[in-house]
C-alpha positions as CSV (number, residue, x, y, z in Angstrom):
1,X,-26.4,-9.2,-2.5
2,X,-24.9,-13.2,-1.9
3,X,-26.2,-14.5,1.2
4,X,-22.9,-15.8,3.1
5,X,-25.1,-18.0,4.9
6,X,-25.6,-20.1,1.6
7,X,-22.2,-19.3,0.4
8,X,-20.6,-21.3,3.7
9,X,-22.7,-24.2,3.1
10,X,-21.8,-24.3,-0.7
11,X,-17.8,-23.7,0.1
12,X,-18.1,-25.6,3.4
13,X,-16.5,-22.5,5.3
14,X,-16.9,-23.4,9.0
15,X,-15.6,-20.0,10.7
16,X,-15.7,-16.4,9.0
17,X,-12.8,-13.6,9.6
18,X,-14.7,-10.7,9.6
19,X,-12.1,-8.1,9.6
20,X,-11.2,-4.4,8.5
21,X,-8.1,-2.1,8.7
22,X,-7.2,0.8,11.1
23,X,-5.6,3.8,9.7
24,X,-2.1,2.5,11.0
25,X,-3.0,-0.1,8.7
26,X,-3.3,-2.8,11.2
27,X,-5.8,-5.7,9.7
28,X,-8.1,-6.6,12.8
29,X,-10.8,-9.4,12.7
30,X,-13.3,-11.0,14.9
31,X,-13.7,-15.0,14.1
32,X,-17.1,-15.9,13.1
33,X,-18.8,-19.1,13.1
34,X,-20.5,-19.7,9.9
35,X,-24.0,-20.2,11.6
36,X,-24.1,-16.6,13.1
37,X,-23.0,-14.9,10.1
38,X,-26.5,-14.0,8.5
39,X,-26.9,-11.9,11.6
40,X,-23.8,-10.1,11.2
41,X,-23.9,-9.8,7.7
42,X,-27.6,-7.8,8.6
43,X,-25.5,-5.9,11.9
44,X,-22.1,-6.7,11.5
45,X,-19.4,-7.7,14.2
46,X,-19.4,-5.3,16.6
47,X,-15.9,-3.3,17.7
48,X,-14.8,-0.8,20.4
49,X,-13.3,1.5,18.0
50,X,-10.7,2.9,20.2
51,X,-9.3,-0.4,21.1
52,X,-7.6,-0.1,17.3
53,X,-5.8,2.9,15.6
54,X,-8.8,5.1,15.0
55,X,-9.5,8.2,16.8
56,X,-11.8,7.3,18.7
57,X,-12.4,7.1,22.6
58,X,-13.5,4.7,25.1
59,X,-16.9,6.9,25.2
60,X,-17.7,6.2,21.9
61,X,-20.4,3.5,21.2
62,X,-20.0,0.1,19.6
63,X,-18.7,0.4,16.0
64,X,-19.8,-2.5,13.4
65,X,-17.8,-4.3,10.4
66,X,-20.3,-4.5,7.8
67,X,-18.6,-7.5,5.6
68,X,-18.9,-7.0,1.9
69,X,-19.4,-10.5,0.6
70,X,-18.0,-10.0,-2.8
71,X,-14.3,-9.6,-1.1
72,X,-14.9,-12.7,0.3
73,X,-11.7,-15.3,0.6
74,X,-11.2,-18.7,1.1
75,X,-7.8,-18.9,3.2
76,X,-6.3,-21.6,0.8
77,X,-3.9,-23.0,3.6
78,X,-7.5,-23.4,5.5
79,X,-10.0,-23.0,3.4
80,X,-12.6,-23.8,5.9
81,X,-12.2,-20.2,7.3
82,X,-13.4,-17.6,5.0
83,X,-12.0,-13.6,5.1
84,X,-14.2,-10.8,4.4
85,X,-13.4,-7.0,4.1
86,X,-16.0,-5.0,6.5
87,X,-17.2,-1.3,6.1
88,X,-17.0,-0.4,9.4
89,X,-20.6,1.6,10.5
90,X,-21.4,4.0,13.9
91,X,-24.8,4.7,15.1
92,X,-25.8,3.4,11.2
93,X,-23.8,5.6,9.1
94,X,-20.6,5.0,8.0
95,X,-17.6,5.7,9.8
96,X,-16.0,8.5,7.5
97,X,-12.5,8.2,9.2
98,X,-11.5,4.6,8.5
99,X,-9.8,3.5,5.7
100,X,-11.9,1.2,3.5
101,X,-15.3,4.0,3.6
102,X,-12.4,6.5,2.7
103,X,-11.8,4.7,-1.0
104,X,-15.0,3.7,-1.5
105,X,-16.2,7.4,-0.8
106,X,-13.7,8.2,-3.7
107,X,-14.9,5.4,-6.1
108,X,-18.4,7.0,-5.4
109,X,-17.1,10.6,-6.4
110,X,-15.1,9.2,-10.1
111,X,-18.4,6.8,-10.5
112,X,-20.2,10.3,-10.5
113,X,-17.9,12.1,-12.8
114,X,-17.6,8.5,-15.2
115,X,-14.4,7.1,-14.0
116,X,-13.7,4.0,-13.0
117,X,-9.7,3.5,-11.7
118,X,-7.9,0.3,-12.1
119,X,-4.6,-0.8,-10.0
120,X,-2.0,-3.3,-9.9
121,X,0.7,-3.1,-6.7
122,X,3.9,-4.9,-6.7
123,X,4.6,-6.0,-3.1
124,X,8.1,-6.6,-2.1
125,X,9.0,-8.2,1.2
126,X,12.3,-9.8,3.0
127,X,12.3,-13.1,4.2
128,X,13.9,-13.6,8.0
129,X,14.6,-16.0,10.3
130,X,12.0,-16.3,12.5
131,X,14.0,-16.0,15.6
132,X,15.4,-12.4,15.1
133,X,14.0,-9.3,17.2
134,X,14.7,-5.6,16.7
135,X,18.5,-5.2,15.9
136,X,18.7,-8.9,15.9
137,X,16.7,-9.7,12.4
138,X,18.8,-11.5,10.1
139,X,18.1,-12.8,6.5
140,X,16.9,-16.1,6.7
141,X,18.9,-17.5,3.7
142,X,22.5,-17.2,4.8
143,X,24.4,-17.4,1.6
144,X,22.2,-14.7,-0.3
145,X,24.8,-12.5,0.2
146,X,25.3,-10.8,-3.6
147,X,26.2,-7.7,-3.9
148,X,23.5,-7.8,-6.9
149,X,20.9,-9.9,-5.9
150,X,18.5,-9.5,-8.1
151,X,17.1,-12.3,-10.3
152,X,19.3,-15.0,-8.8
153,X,17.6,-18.1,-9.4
154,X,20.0,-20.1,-6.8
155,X,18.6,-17.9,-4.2
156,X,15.0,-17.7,-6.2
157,X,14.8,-21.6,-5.7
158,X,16.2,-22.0,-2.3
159,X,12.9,-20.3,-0.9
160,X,11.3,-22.2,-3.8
161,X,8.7,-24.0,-1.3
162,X,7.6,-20.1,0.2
163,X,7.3,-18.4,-3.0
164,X,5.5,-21.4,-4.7
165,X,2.7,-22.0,-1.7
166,X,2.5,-18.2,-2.0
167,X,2.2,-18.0,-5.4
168,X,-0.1,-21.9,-5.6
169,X,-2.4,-19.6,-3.5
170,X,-3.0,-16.3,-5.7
171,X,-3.5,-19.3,-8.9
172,X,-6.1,-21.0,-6.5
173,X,-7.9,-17.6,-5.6
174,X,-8.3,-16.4,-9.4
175,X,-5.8,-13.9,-8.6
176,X,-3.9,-14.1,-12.2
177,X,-0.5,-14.2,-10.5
178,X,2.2,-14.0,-13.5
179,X,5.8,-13.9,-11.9
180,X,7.6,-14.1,-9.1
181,X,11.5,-12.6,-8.5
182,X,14.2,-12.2,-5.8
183,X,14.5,-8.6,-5.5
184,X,17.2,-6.0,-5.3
185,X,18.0,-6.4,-1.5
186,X,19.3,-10.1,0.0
187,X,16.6,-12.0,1.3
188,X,13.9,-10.1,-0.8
189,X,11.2,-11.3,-3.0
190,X,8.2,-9.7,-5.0
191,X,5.3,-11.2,-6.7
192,X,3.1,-9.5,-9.0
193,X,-0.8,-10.3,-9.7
194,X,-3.2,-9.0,-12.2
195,X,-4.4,-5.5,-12.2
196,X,-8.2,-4.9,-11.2
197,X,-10.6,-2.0,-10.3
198,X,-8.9,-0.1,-6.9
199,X,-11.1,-1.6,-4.0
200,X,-10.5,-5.2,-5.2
201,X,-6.8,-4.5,-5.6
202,X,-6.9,-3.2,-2.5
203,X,-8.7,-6.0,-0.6
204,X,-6.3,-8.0,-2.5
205,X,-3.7,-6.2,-1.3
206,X,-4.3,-6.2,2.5
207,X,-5.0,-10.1,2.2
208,X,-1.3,-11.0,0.4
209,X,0.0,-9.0,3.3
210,X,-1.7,-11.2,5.6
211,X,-1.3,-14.5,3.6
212,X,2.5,-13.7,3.2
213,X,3.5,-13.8,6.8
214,X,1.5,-16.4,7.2
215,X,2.7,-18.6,4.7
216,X,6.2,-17.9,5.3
217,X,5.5,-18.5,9.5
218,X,4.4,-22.0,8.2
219,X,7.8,-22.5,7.2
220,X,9.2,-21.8,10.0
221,X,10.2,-18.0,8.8
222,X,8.8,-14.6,8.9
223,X,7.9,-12.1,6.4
224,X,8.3,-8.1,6.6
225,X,7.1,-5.6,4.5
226,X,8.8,-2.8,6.6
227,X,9.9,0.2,4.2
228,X,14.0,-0.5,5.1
229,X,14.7,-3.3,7.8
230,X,18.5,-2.6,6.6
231,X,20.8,0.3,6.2
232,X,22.6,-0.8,3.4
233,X,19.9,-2.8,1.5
234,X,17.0,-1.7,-1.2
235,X,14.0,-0.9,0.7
236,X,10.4,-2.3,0.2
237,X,8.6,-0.4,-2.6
238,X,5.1,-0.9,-3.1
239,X,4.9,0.5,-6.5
240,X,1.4,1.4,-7.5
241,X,-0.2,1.0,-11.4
242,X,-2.6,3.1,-12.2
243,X,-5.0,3.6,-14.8
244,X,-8.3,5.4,-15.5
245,X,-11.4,3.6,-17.3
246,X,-15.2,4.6,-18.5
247,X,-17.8,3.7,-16.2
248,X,-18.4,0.4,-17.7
249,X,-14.6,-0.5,-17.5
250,X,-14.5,-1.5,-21.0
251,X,-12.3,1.4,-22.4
252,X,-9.2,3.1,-21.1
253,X,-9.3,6.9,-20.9
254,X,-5.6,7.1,-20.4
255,X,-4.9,5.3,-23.5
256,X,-3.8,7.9,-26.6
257,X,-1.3,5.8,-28.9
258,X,-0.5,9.6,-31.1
259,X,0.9,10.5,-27.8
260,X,4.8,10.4,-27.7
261,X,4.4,8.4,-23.6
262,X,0.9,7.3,-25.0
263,X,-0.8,9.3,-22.7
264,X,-4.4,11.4,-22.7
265,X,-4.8,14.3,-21.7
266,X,-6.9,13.3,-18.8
267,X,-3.5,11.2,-18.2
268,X,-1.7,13.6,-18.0
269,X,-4.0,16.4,-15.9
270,X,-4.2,13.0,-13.2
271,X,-0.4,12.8,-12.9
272,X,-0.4,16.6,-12.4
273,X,-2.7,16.0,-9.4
274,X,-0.4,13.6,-7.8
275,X,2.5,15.3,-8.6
276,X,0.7,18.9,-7.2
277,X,0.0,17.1,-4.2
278,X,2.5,14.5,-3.6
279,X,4.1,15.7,-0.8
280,X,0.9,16.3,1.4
281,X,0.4,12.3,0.0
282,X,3.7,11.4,1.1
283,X,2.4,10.8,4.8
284,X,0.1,8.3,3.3
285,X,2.3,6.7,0.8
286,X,5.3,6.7,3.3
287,X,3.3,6.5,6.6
288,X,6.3,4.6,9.3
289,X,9.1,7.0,10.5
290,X,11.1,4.0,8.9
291,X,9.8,4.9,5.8
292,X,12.3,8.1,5.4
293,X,15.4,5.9,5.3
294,X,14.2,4.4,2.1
295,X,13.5,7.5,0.2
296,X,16.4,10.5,-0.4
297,X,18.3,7.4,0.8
298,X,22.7,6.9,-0.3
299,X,23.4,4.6,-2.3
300,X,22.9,0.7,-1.6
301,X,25.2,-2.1,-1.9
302,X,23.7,-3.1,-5.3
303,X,24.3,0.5,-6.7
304,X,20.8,2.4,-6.3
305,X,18.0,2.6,-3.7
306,X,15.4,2.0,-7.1
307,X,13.6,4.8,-4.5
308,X,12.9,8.4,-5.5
309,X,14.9,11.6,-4.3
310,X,12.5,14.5,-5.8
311,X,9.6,14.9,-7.4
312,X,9.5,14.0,-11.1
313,X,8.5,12.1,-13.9
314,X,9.6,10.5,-17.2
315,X,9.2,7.4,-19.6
316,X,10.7,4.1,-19.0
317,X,12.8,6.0,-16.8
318,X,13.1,3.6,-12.7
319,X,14.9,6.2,-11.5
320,X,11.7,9.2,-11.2
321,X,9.0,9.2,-8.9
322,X,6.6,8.3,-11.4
323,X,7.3,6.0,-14.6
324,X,5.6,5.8,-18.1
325,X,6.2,2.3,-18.7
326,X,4.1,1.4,-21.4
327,X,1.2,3.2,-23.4
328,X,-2.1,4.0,-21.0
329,X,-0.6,3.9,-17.3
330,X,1.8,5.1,-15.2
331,X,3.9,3.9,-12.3
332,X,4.0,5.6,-8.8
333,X,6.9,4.2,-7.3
334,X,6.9,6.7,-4.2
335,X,5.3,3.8,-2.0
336,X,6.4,1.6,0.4
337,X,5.5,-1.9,2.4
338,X,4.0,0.0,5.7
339,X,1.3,1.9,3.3
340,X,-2.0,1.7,4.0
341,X,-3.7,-0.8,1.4
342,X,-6.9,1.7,1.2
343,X,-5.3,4.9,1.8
344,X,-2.9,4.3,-0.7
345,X,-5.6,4.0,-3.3
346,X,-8.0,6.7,-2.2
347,X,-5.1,9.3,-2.2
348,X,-3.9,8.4,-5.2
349,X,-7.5,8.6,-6.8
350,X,-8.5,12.0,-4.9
351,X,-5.3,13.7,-6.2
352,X,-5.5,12.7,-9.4
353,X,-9.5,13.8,-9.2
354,X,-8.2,17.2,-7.9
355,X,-5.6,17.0,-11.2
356,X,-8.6,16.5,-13.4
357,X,-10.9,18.8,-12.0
358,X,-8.2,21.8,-12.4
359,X,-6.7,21.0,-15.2
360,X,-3.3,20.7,-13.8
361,X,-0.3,20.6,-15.9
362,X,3.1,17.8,-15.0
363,X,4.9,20.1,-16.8
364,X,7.9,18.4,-19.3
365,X,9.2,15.2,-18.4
366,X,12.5,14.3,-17.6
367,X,14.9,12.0,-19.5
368,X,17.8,11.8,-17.2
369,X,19.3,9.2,-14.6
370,X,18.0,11.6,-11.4
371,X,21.1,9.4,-8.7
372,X,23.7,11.3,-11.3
373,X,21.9,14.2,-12.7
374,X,19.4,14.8,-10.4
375,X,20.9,17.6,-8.8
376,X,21.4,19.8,-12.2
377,X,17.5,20.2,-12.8
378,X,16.2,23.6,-11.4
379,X,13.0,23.7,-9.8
380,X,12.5,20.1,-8.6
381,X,10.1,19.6,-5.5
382,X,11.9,17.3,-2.7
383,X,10.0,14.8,-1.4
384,X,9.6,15.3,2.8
385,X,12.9,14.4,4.9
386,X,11.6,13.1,7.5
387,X,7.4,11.6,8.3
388,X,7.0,15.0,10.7
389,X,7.9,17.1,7.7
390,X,5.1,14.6,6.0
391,X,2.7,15.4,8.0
392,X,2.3,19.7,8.1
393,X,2.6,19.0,4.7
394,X,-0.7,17.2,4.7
395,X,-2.5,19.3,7.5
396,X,-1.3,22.4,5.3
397,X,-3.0,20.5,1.8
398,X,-6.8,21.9,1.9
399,X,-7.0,20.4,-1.5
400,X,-6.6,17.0,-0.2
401,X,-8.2,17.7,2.9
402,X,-11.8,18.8,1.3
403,X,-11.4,15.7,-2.1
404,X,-10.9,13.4,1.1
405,X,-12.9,14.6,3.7
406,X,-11.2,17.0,7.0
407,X,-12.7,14.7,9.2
408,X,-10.4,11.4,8.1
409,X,-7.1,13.7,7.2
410,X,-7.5,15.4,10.9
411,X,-7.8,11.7,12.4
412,X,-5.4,10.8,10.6
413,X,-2.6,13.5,11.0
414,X,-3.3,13.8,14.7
415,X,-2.4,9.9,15.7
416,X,0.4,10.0,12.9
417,X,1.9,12.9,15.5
418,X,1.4,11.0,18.4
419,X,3.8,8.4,16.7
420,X,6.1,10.9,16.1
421,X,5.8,12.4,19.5
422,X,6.6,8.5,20.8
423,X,8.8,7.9,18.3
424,X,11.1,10.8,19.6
425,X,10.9,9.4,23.1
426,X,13.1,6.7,22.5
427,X,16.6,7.0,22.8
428,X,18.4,4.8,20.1
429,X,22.0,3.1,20.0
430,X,23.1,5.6,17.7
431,X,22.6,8.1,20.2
432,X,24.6,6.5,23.0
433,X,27.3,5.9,20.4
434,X,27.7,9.5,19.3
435,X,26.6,11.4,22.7
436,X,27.2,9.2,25.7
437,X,31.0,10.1,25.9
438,X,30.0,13.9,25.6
C-alpha cells in the first residue's frame, strides 16, 4: 500500500480531505494536515456517525474513514490539498451500511465468481446564477433561451471559461475527458470521461460532483445536479455504461459480435437482472422526491424528456430505459443527478449478479419510439410514480435485499421514509393556489 506520508512530500500536498459519502449521498470530509496523515491512514479520521445521513445514533461510538490512497486526488484548482475516498470502519470492522463498503462488498462477490465490471457515467448539470434560492433559481446565461438547446455552440462558448477549467482539470488528473456539450435543457451542460472499473468511476464520480460546483462557484456561478430544477425543461440524467470483464480486465464477457445487439449471453442474463429488479433499484437510481418529476414526465419544451416512462429495452433506441448502443455494453439511462455515486454502482452490479446467477431472461426487445407508441405494448412494467412508491418496492425486493446485504437496504429505506414523511409536511405554493380559496 503507498504511504501518503511520502506521497505529500513527493506532490507537495500540504492538507488532506479525508472524506466519504453518506447514504443521502452527501460527500463529508475532515481536513488533514499532511504531517498527521500516517496516523490516520493506520486509524483513520474519526466521525460521529449520526451527525451525517447514516442510521446511526448519538450512542454509537466513534466511526473511522479509512482513506484508500489509490483514489487519491490532487484538487487541480489547489493542488496543495489532496482528496481521498475513506472506507468508513466501527469498532474495526467495516461499517456494512454506508455506501462505498456497500460496492466494494459487491466487487468482492463478481471478483469471486470472475467478473470484473467496468462503468462510464455521463453527468449532466445546469449552470445558475449564484444568487437564486428555492423558486428564485434562474439560468445563469440569460439568452440561452432555445427552444432546442442542444449542441449550441453560441451558448457552448459563452460558459467557455467553466466548461474549459472543468474540463483542463479531468485532462490534468488523467481522467481521459473526450467531449463536452450543452445539453437538452437551457443552461445545461454534460461532460463525459473515460470508462473504468466501477469503484474508480465512482470515486471519480463523487469528485466531478464536488469539482463542478466548485469550479463553477469560482466563477461566480453555481452548479446543480438536481434530477429537474424546472418544470418545463429536460431533467439531469446520469446515464450509466456498463460492461462486464474477466478477472484480469483484459477481455469483455459482454462482447459477442454473431449477436444481432452484439451481446453475450451473460449480457443479456445481467440486463434481465436489472430489468427484474429495476423498480426495487429505482429508490437508488432516483433517490430525491424531485427525482419523480423527471421520469413518466410530459413532454418538455424541446419535444421529449430523453427520460424513461416504463420498463424496457432496445438498440440504439434513447427513448427505453436501457439502450444497446454499440457492440458489448449497454446504457441505463433510468438515473438521475441526486444518485448516490456508490449505490448507483453496487445496485446496478448486485442486480445484474442476481440476473446471472438465475439465468433471467429481458425477454424481446423493443424497436419503437416508447413517447408515441409506448402505450400499445402489453405487459410493460411502469417505473414507480412517486419515491414512496420506490421505496416498498425496495423493502418488498428480498432479492436485492440478501445480494446487498438487509442491514444497508433497511438503513437505507428507513431514512429515505423519514424524507418522505418530511417531505409531506411541507405545504407548497401549488397547494395554496389550488386549495386556499376552498
Amino acid at each position: 500500500m503507498a504511504n501518503l506520508s511520502t506521497i505529500a512530500k513527493q506532490k507537495k500536498i500540504r492538507y488532506f480531505l479525508i472524506s466519504f459519502v453518506d447514504l443521502f449521498g452527501v460527500l463529508r470530509a475532515k481536513l488533514v494536515p499532511a504531517r498527521a496523515i500516517g496516523g490516520m491512514q493506520k486509524e483513520g479520521a474519526g466521525f460521529a456517525g449520526f451527525a451525517a445521513w447514516l442510521d446511526m445514533t448519538p450512542a454509537h461510538p466513534d466511526m473511522f474513514a479509512l482513506p484508500d490512497p489509490d483514489s487519491l486526488i490532487q484538487l487541480p484548482w489547489r493542488p496543495e490539498v489532496g482528496w481521498l475516498a475513506g472506507d468508513l470502519y466501527m469498532d474495526g470492522a467495516p461499517v456494512a451500511a454506508s455506501p462505498r463498503v456497500a460496492l466494494k462488498a459487491q466487487i468482492d462477490k463478481a471478483r469471486q465468481a470472475g467478473y470484473r465490471m467496468k462503468t462510464g457515467v455521463e453527468c449532466e448539470y445546469f449552470l445558475l446564477a449564484a444568487d437564486g434560492d428555492g423558486d428564485a433559481i434562474r439560468i445563469a446565461d440569460a439568452r440561452d433561451t432555445q427552444a432546442k438547446p442542444c449542441y449550441d455552440q453560441s451558448a457552448l462558448m459563452r460558459r467557455y471559461d467553466v466548461v474549459s477549467a472543468i474540463c483542463d482539470s479531468m485532462l490534468a488528473l488523467g481522467w481521459g475527458p473526450y467531449q463536452n456539450d450543452h445539453e437538452d435543457a437551457n443552461g445545461q451542460f454534460e461532460m463525459n470521461w473515460d470508462y473504468d472499473d466501477c469503484l474508480r468511476t465512482a470515486d471519480r464520480h463523487v469528485f466531478f460532483k464536488y469539482m463542478v460546483r466548485q469550479i463553477a462557484e469560482n466563477h461566480g456561478l453555481r452548479a446543480t445536479f438536481m434530477p429537474k430544477p424546472f418544470a418545463h425543461l429536460t431533467g439531469n440524467g446520469c446515464h450509466a455504461h456498463v460492461s462486464l470483464w474477466d478477472k484480469a480486465g483484459g477481455k469483455n464477457l459482454f462482447m459477442n459480435a454473431r449477436d444481432e445487439l452484439g451481446l453475450s449471453k451473460l449480457a443479456y442474463q445481467f440486463l434481465g437482472g436489472i430489468m427484474e429488479h429495476v423498480e426495487a433499484l429505482a429508490s437508488i437510481f432516483n433517490p430525491a422526491v424531485n427525482s419523480y418529476k423527471r421520469i413518466n414526465a410530459p413532454r418538455t419544451v424541446s419535444g421529449a424528456t430523453w427520460s424513461p416512462n416504463a420498463v424496457s429495452y432496445s438498440g440504439n433506441n434513447r427513448t427505453h430505459m436501457i439502450r444497446v448502443p454499440d457492440k458489448g455494453r449497454f446504457e441505463l439511462r433510468l438515473m438521475d443527478g441526486a444518485a448516490n455515486p456508490y449505490l448507483m454502482q453496487a445496485g446496478i452490479l448486485a442486480a445484474g449478479l442476481d440476473g446471472i446467477a438465475h439465468q433471467r431472461d429481458p425477454g424481446k426487445r423493443l424497436d419503437i419510439n416508447m413517447y408515441t407508441e409506448g402505450h400499445k405494448a402489453k405487459g410493460l412494467k411502469k417505473l414507480p410514480l412517486n419515491l414512496l412508491d420506490a421505496i416498498r418496492a425496495t423493502e418488498k425486493n428480498h432479492a436485492l435485499k440478501a445480494q446487498l446485504g438487509a442491514e444497508l437496504v433497511e438503513s437505507y429505506c428507513k431514512l429515505k421514509r423519514e424524507e418522505w414523511n418530511e417531505y409531506t409536511r411541507a405545504i407548497s405554493q401549488w397547494e395554496y393556489a389550488h386549495t386556499l380559496d376552498c
